[in-house]
N, C-alpha and C positions, 0 to 999 in steps of 0.2 A: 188895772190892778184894783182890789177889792180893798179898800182901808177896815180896818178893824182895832175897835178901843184896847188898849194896855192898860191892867190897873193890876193895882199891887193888892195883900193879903188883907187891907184895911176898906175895899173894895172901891177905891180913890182912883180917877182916872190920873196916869201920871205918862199918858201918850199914845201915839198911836203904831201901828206895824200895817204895810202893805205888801199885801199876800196876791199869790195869782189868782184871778176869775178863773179859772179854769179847772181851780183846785178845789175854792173855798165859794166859789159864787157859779158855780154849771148846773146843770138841768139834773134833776135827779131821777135816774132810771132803776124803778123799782124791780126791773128783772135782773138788771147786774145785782143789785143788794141779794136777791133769791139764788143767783148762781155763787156767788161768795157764800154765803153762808151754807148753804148743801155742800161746798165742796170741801170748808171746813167739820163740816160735823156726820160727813160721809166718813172721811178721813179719817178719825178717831175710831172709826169701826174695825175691833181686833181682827174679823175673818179667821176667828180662828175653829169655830165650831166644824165638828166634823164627826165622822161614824165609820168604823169598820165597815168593809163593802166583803163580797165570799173570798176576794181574796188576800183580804189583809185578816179574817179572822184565824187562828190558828188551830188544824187539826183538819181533816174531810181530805185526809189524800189519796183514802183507799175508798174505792169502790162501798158501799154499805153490805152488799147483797148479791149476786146474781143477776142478770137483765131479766134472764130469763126461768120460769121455774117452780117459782117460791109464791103464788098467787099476792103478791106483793106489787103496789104501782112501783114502777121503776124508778130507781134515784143511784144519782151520781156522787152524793158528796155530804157527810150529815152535815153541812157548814151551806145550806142554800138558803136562800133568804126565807123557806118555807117552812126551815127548820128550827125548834126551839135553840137559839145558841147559835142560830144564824147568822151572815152577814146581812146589812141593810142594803135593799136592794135602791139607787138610786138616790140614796141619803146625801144631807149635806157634806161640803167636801171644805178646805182651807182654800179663801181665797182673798186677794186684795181688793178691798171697796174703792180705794184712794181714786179721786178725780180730780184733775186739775186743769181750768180752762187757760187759756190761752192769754198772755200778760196785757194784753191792751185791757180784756176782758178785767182782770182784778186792781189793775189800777182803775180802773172806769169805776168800780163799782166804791174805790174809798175814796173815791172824789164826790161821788153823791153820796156817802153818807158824811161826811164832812161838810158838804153844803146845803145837807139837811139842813145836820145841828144849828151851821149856820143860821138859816133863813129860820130855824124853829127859837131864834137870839137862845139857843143853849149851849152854845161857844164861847168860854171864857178864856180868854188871855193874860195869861198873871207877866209883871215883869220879872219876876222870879219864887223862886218858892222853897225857900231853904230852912231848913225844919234841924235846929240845937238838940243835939245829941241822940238824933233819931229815933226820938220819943213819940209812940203814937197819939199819946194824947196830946202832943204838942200839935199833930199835922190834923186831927180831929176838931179839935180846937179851931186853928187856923179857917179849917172849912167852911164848919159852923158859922163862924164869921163874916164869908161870904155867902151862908146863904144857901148854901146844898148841903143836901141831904143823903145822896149818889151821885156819884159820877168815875168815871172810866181819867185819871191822871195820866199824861204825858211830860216827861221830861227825860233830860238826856241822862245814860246811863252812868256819866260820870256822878252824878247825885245821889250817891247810894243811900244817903240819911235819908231822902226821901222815899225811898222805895223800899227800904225796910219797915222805916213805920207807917206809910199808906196800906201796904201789904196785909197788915194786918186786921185794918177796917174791915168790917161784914159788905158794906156795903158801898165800897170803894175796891177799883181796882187800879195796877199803876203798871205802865210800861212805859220803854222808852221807846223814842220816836220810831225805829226799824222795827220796833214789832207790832204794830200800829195795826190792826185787823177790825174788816167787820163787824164780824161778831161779839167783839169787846164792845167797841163803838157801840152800836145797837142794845147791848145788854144793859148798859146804865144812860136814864134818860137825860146826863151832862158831860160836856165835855171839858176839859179842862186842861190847856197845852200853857206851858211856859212859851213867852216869848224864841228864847232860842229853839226849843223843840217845833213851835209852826213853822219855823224857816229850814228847819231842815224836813220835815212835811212837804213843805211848799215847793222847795229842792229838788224832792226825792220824786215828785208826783208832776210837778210841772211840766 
C-alpha cells in the first residue's frame, strides 16, 4: 500500500490515507494514456456530415433524351454526378466514429495517469473541502491558499457547494469520483481528491 499525506485547506499535514500501489504507485503506460484519450475525443465526433449521392437527389426519373439519334452523348438521368445539380458521387456519408477499448484497457490507462500525478508530487489530498454557501470566491480563495493555480477537483457528488462554485473557475475543473477520466486528468497539470473521493478511486480501480 502506497501511503499518501492528508492536509487540510491551510496546507497543514493533519494525516495520512493508504491507497493501493496498484492504483496510485504502478508503471505508467503512455500507450494506455494515448488509447484513452483518442477514444475519448474520437467519441465526441458528430459523424454527421454527409451529401446527397444520384439517388437521394430529387428529380432525373425520366430518361433526358433518346439513346439514340439526337448527335447528343448518351445520358440516363439529369441528376448524375456529372450533372450541374448532381448527386455526389462517392461523397461523405453519416457515420459513428465512437471507439471503445476493452475495460482492462481504460482502467490501465487511469491508474497511470493517477500515478503520474502521483510520482510528478501533483497529488494533493485534502481532508475535506467544503466551500459556505457555494461561493466561487470562497473555493478560489481556498485554492490559492494551497498554492495552485489549475487543477482538475475531485470530490463526491454529494458536495454540490462544491461543484457549483469550482465549476465556475476558468481554470479549474470538478468532478466527482465516477466521472474520473483521462483527459480531465491530463488537461490540468494538478490533481486534487478529497480524502473520501481517493478511496472510492482506490475502490473503484483497485
Amino acid at each position: 500500500m502506497a501511503t499518501f499525506d492528508v492536509i487540510n485547506l491551510e496546507k497543514q499535514k493533519v494525516g495520512t490515507v493508504e491507497l493501493s500501489d496498484r492504483v496510485f504507485a504502478a508503471d505508467v503506460n503512455q500507450h494506455l494514456l494515448w488509447e484513452a484519450v483518442k477514444m475519448q475525443q474520437i467519441s465526441r465526433r458528430a459523424g454527421t456530415v454527409a451529401v446527397k449521392n444520384r439517388g437521394l437527389v430529387s428529380g432525373g426519373g425520366k430518361k433526358p433524351w433518346k439513346q439514340k439519334g439526337t448527335g447528343r452523348a448518351r445520358q440516363g438521368s439529369i441528376r448524375a454526378s456529372h450533372w450541374v445539380g448532381g448527386g455526389k458521387a462517392m461523397g461523405p456519408k453519416q457515420r459513428d466514429y465512437a471507439y471503445r477499448p476493452p475495460l482492462k484497457v481504460r482502467k490501465g490507462a487511469l491508474r497511470s495517469v493517477l500515478s503520474m500525478r502521483a510520482q510528478e508530487q501533483q497529488l494533493f489530498i485534502l481532508e475535506g473541502f467544503e466551500v459556505p454557501e457555494a461561493k466561487t470566491k470562497r473555493a478560489a480563495a481556498a485554492l490559492a491558499k494551497l498554492g495552485i493555480e489549475a487543477a482538475l477537483v475531485i470530490d463526491l457528488k454529494k458536495n454540490t457547494g462544491l461543484h457549483r462554485a469550482v465549476r465556475n473557475l476558468r481554470m479549474f475543473d470538478v468532478l466527482p469520483p465516477e466521472g474520473i477520466n483521462v483527459e480531465d486528468v491530463l488537461r490540468r497539470p494538478v490533481l486534487v481528491l478529497t480524502k473520501e473521493a481517493a478511496q472510492a478511486v482506490d475502490a473503484r480501480l483497485a
